[in-house]
N, C-alpha and C positions, 0 to 999 in steps of 0.2 A: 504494500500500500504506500504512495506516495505523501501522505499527509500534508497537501499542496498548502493547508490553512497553516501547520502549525512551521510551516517550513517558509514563510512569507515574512518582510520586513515588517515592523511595527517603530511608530515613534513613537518619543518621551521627550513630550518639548521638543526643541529642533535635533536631539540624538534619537540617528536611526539604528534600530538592532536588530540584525541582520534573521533573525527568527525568533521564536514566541517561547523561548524555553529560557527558564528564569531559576541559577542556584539560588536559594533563598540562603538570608543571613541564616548561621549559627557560628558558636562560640568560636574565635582562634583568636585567643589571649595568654598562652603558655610564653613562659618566656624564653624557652624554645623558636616558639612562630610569632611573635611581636615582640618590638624595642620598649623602651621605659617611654618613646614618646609616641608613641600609637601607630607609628608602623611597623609592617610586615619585613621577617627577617628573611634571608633568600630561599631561605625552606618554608617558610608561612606561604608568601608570596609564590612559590612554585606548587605547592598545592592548589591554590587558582587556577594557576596561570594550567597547570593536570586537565581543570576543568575544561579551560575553554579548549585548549588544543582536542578536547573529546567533544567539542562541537557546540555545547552551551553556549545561546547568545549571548546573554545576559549576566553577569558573574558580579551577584550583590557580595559583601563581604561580612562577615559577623561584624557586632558593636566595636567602635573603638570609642571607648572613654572619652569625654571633654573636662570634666568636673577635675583639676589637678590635686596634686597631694596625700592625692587617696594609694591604696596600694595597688591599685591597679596602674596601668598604663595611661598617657596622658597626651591627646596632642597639646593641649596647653603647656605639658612641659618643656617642647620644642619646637616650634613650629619651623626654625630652618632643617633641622635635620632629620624631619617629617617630611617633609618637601623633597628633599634628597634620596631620602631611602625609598618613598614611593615611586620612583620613577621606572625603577626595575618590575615593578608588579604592573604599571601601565602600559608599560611598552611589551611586556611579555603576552601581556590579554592581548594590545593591540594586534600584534604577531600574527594571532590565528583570527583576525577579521571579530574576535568578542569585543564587547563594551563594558565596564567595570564601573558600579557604582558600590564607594563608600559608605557604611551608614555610623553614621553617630550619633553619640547615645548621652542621652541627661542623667542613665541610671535608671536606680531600681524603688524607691521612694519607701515601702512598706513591705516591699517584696525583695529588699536589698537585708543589709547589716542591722542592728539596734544602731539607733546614734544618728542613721540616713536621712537628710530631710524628704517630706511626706506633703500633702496636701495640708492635711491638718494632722492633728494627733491619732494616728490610728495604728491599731494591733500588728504588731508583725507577723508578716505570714508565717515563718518558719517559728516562732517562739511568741504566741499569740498575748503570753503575760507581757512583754516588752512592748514600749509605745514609740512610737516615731514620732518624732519632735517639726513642728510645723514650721515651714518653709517661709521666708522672710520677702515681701516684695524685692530687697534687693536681693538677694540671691535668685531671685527669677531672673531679674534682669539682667544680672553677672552672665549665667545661664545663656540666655536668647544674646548677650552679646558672642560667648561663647560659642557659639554655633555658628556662628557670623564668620568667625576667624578660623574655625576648624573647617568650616566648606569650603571657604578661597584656599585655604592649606592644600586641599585638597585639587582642587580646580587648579595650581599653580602646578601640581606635582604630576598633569596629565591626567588626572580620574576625568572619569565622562560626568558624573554625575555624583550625589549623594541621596543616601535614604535618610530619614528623621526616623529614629529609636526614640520612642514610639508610643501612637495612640494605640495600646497595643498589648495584652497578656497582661495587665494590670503593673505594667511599669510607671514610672515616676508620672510620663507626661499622658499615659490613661486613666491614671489614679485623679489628674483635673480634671479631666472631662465626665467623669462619671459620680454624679451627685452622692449615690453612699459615702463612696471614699472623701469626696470633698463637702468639707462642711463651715468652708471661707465665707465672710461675711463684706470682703476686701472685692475689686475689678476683676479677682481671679474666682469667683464661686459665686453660685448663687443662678443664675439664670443661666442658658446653654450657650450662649456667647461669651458670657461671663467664661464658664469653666473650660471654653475651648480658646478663649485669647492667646494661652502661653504658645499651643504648638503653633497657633496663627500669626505670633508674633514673631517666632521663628524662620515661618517659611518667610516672612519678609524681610525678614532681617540678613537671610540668605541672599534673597533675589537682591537687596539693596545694595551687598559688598559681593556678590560676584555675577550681577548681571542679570536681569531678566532671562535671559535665554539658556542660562546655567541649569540644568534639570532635577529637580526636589521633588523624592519619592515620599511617603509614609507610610510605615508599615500601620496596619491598620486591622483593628480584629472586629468583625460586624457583629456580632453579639458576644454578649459575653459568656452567655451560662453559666451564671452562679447563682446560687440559691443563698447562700450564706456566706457569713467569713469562715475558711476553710472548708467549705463546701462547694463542689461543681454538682452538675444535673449530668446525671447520662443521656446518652441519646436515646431519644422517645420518652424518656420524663417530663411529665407535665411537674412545671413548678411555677413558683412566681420568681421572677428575674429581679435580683438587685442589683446588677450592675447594666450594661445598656442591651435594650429593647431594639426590635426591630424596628421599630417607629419610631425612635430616637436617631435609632444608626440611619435612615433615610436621613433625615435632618442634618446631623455631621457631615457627610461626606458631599453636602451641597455647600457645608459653609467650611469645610476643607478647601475644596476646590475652587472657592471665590477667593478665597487668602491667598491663591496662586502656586498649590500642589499640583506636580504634573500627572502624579501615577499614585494608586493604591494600591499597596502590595500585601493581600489580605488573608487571610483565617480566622479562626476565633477565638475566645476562654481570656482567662485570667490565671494568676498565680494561684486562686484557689482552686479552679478549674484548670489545672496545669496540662491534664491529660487531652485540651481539646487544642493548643497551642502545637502539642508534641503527641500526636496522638498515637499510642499502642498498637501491639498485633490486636487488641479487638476492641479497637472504634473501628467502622467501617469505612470501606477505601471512600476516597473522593467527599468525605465526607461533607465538607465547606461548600460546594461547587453550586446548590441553590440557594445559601444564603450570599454568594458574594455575585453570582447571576442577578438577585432581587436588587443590591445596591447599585450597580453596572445601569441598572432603568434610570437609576436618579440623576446622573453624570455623565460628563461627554469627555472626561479624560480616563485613559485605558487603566488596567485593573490585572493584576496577576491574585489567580486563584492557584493557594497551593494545601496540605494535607492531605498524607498518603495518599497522591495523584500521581501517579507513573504508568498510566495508561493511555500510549497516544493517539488511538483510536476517539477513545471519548475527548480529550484534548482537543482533537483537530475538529471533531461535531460541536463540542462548545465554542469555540473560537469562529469557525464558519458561522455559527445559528447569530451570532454577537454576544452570545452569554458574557465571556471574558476575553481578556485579549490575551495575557500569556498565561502558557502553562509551570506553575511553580514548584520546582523539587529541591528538597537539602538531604535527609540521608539516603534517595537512590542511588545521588552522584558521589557521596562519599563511598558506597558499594561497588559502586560502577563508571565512572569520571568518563568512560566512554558512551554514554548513554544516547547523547543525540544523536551520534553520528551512529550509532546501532539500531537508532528509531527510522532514521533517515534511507538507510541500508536495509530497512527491512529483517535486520539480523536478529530480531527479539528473543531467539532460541538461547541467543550467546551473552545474551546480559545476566548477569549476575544481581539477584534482586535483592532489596532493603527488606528483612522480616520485621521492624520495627522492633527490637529489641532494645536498643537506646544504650548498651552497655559498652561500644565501641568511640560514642557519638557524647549523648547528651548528659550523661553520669559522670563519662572520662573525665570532661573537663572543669570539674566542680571537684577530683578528687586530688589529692595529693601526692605528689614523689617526693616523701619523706628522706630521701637518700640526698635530692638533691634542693629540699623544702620549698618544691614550688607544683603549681599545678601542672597537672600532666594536658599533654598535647588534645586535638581532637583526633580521632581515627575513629575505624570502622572494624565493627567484629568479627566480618566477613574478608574484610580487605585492609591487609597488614600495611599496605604503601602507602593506604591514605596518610596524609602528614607524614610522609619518609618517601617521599619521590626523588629526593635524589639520594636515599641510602638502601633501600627495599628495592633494585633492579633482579629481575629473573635475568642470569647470565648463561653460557654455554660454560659448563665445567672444565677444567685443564686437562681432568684427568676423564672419560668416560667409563662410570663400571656400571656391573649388573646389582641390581636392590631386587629386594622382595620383601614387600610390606606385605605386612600379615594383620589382615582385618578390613573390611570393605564400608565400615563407617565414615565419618564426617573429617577424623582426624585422618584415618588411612589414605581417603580419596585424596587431601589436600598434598600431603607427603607424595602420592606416586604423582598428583598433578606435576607439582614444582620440579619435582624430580624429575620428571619425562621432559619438562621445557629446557632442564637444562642439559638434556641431550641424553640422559642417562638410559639403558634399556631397565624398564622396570615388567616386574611380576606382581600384580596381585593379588593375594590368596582370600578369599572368602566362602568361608565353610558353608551359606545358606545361596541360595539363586536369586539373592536381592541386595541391591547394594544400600549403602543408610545405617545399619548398624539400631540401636536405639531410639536415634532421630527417626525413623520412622514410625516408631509409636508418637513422640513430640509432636509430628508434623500431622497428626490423626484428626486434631479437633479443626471440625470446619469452619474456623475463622484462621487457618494456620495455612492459607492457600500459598500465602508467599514459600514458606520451608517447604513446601512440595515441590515448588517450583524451585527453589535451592535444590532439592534431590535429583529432580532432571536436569540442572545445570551439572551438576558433578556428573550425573552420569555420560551427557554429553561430552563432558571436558574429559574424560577417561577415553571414549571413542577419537578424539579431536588428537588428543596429543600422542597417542598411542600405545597408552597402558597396555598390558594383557592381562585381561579380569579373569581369575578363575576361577569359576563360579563351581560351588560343591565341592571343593577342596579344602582339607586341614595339611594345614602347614606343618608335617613330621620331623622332628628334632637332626632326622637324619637327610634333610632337606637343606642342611645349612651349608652344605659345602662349596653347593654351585653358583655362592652370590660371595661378591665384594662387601656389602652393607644388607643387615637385616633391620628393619623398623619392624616394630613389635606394636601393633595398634590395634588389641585384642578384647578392647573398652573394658565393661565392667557390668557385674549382676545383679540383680535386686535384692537387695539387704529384706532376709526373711524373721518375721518375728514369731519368737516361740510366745505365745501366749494361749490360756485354757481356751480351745473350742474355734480355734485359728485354723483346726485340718478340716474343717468343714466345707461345703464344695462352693456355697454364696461367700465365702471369702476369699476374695481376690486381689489380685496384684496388680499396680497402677500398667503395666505394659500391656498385661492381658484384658485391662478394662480401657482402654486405648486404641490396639490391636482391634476387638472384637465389634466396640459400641454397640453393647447389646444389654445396657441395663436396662432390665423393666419393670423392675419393682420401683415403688413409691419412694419407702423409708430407706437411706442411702447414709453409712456412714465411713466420713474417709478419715484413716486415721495416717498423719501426717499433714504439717502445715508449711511448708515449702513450697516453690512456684508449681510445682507440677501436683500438689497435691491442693492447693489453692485454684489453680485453673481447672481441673478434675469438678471442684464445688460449685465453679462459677458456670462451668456448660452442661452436668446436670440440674442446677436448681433453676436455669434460664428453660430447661426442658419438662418443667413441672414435678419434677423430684423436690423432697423435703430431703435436705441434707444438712447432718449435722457434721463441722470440722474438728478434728482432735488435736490442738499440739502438746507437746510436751512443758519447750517455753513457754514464760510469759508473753512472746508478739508470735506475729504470723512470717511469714517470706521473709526468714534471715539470709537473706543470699545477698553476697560480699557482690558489690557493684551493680546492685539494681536499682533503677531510676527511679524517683520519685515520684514520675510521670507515671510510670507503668503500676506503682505501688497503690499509688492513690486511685489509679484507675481500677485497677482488680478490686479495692476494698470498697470501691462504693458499687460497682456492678454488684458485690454479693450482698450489700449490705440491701442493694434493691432488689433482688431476689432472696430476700432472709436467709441466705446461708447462716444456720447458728453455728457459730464459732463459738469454740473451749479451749481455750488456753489452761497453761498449769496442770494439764489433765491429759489422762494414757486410759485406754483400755486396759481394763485389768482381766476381763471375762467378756466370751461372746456364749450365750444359751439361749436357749428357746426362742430364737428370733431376738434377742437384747442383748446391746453391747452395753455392761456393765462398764460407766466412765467416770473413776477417780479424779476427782479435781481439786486442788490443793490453793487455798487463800492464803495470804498472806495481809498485814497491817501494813496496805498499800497509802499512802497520804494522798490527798486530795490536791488541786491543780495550787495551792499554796502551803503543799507541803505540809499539811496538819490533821488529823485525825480527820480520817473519809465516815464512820462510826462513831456513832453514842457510846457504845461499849465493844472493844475490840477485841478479836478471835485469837489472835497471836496464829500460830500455823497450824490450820484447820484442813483435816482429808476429809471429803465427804462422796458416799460412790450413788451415784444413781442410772438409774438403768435408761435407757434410751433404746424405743424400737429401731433394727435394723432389720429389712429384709435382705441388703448387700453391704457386705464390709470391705470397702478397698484401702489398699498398703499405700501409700507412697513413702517410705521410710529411706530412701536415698539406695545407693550404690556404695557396691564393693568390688576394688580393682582385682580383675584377673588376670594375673602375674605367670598363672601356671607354666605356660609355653616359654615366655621372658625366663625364670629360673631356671628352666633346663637345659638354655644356650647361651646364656647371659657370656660375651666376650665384648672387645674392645671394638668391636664393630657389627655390635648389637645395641639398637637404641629402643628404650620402653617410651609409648607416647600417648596421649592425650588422657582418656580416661582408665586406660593399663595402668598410666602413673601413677594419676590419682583423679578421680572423679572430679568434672568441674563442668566450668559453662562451652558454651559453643567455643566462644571468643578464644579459651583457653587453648583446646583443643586446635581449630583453624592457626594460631598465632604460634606456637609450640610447634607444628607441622611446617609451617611456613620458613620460620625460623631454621630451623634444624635442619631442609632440604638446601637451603641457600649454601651450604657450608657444607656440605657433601660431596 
């Protein structure tokens, strides 16, 4: 298919760009990929520039700071050698015919640090006792001068353009516009003119110092859906909106657009609603594409609609119908940097797709490298290069030998991948006639279409580079002779629990209730509260099972590097399908149809830390029984070493979950790694 719409110029103000496909901002502030004055280091900047040489017209850049002093990065700290250092990331976009718009950012307001100024005084999102100290007219105006100086910075340095960070995910400058959060009684609150003056003040303040004809996006989220402070609405919840409405957001982006913005670059949610900003494997794809279609009617300057959109079929129908003008992606092209030109090419077989998992992406770069005490890079869980393009090259090896990885999983498939591009003759042994390994019970639940589509990309990429899969084969000890290197990628099995009336035949094991989906009883209880035993609760109880969760801890989904997105989205999906959740609590007994569940109190304090109780229990068991008529496992995994132990030499390597049981990311980056140097 030619996609003659999505593959058509579009302007932005007098910048034309050259097709409809738009990376959307995300984070790249490691200090790694940005300098102390908010530009991009040659590795920051060449992850771009990855971008656009894979065909992307459009290459917005995540936030760069203005507010200086802070610990973040600052153009105000430098604006000459801002100027300097960006020339390399302009001229490299230019290179491949892309356009590159800047976006800068006022911060985070409520949804930043304790201390951050705010609209007025309001709860921090992330420590809701904490208040945020209100915002001083002249600190707006420092601010809108700031913006001034940081977009000519940018305009001197060859950028095409800039985005305003943003009316937008309930950051500093949508925290004005939306009456909850503001509660000003000053030219900044109060009426909707009022609360939208600052970004309006802004975009003029822009056009004033670097020309009318200089091009000013804003990012922009048309509803909010939130229901409360730290509360979002799921999709198909009816609730009452306290932050902006539809019939509000009509309103804004007429009086956006007379202020002299050229483009909206749109989605939706808030920091309470985090998951609709950053939306998970189960918000649904394209999700945004009729609420930012509805605001597209009110205004006659172009609009990029993006969230979980990477379908250029419907892309090119919305764009031709005039729904929107571009199609907007940020973690497809972290997965896949070659993306347009593979839409273009018609090659969709061979992209490598975004499962929205966020732990490569959106988690990475909020957490820290304590070794070297700064925030780690962005990347992708599926693609180790992302941020390491000029150190993560697939080379031809010096030396050519024979490997045979042993296991046809996630981790094995990536190891013979890398291996066979570098020229190596590979073997893969896989004892069943299906390659996937465990990810294919993972990839079972029908909102997990993306990881399916992962499993025929490896399978593809095994035909392509020219593995030889042997399918029905176990790798015998005495098979180690006729290989240079053996990778040992033998994953791992399901941790079984001895407990009374556990050998019963309705109790089951999360792979086999996965494998099968053939629950049909009503009362469902899963015991394990980890992502896969949390996801198990949320697409039975969404299927009219009553299911109760068991953990052991006190919280649910302790897994090291999951997004907050993804966390807050799973617990309010169950929490609207009443999954009961027990914490502090194990099966101790399954009989007569009841899972006897032990749950252990404690003299937990209340949100100010002081007696939750009139009279308190000190540490209390109590077991109450709970109808089940199916009892499933998710209790994790246990590496299978077996094969590893009985060949185990100096050019024998144990990988992914053989090692030690972990996430996808672990697995793919571990296998990636480890071939590169073979």
């Amino acid at each position: 298919m030619a996609y003659n719409h999505l593959f058509s110029p579009v302007r932005i103000g007098t910048c034309e760009i050259p097709n409809r496909i738009a990376l959307l901002p995300m984070g790249v502030f490691s200090p790694r990929l940005m300098n102390p004055d908010g530009s991009y280091t040659k590795d920051g900047a060449d992850y771009y520039i990855e971008r656009a040489k894979g065909g992307t017209g459009l290459i917005i850049t995540g936030l760069v700071p203005l507010p200086p002093g802070g610990h973040l990065p600052s153009i105000m700290n430098n604006t000459e050698t801002y100027v300097q250092n960006m020339k390399y990331l302009a001229d490299g976009v230019h290179k491949y015919g892309s356009k590159v718009f800047i976006m800068i950012s006022a911060l985070s307001g409520r949804s930043g640090a304790p201390g951050d100024p705010a609209p007025s005084a309001l709860p921090n999102v992330w420590d809701p006792r904490g208040v945020q100290r209100e915002m001083t007219v002249e600190e707006i105006h420092d601010y809108v001068k700031w913006f001034g100086i940081g977009a000519k910075a940018a305009k001197d340095a060859g950028i095409d353009g800039v985005e305003i960070h943003a009316v937008h995910e309930g950051y500093l400058l949508d925290q004005f516009t939306i009456s909850a959060f503001n509660q000003r009684t000053d030219e900044y609150g109060g009426s909707l003119e009022n609360r939208l003056r600052f970004p309006c003040e802004i975009v003029q303040e822009i056009k004033k110092t670097c020309g009318k004809d200089f091009p000013v996006s804003v990012r922009y989220s048309v509803k909010s859906y939130t229901k409360a402070f730290n509360r979002g609405a799921v999709p198909g919840e009816v609730f009452d909106e306290l932050g902006r409405d539809y019939d509000e957001s009509k309103e804004v982006v007429k009086i956006l657009e007379k202020a002299g913005y050229d483009m909206l670059d749109c989605d939706n949610g808030t920091y309470d609603a985090w998951y609709w900003p950053h939306p998970p494997v189960y918000m649904p794809k394209a999700l945004n594409l009729d609420d930012v279609a509805m605001i597209r009617k009110e205004i006659n300057i172009p609009v990029i609609c993006g969230g979980r959109f990477d379908n250029p079929e419907l892309a090119d129908k919305a764009i031709g119908d005039g729904r929107i003008d571009m199609m907007g992606m940020g973690r497809p092209l972290l997965a896949d940097p070659d993306l347009a030109n593979k839409f273009k090419a018609g090659k969709l077989a061979d992209i490598r797709p975004c499962i929205s998992c966020h732990f490569g992406c959106l988690a990475r770069i909020f957490q820290i490298d304590y070794a070297k005490l700064a925030t780690k890079d962005i990347s992708c869980a599926l693609n180790p290069r992302c941020g390491m393009e000029n150190h993560y090259n697939i080379e031809k090896a010096e030396t050519i030998k024979k490997i045979a990885v042993v296991g046809g999983g996630i981790a094995g498939m990536e190891a013979a991948r890398v291996a066979a591009l570098r020229g190596h003759t590979v073997d893969l042994y896989e004892k069943t006639d299906k390659l996937g390994g465990v990810f294919v019970a993972a990839a079972a639940f029908d909102f997990k279409d993306d990881d399916r589509k992962l499993l025929k990309w490896y399978e593809k990429q095994m035909k392509d580079t020219g593995v030889n899969v042997l399918f029905n084969t176990e790798f015998k000890p005495e098979n180690k002779e006729g290989y240079d290197e053996i990778i040992v990628a033998t994953g791992a099995k399901e941790r079984k629990l001895d407990i009374e009336g556990f050998d019963k035949e309705n109790v089951r094991y999360a792979v086999d209730a996965l494998l099968n989906q053939n629950i049909k009883d009503q009362n469902v209880v899963i015991v394990g509260g980890g992502l896969t035993g949390c996801e198990l609760a949320y697409d039975l109880a969404r299927k009219n099972k009553k299911v109760t969760l068991v953990e052991m801890l006190p919280t649910i989904m302790n897994v090291e590097g999951l997004s907050a997105a993804n966390y807050n989205c799973l617990r309010d999906l169950m929490d609207y399908y009443k999954v009961d959740i027990k914490v502090n609590s194990k099966v101790v007994k399954y009989e007569d149809g009841k899972a006897y569940i032990e749950t252990t109190t404690y003299n937990e304090p209340n949100i100010k830390d002081r007696a939750i109780y009139q009279s308190l229990q000190g540490v209390h068991r109590m077991v109450k029984p709970v109808d089940a008529d199916t009892i499933i496992v998710s209790a994790g995994y246990v590496s299978d070493q077996s094969l590893y132990e009985s060949i185990k030499d100096t050019n024998v390597h144990l990988l992914g979950d053989a090692d030690h049981p972990s996430n996808l990311m672990s697995c793919i980056w571990s296998a990636f790694e480890l071939c590169l140097k073979i």
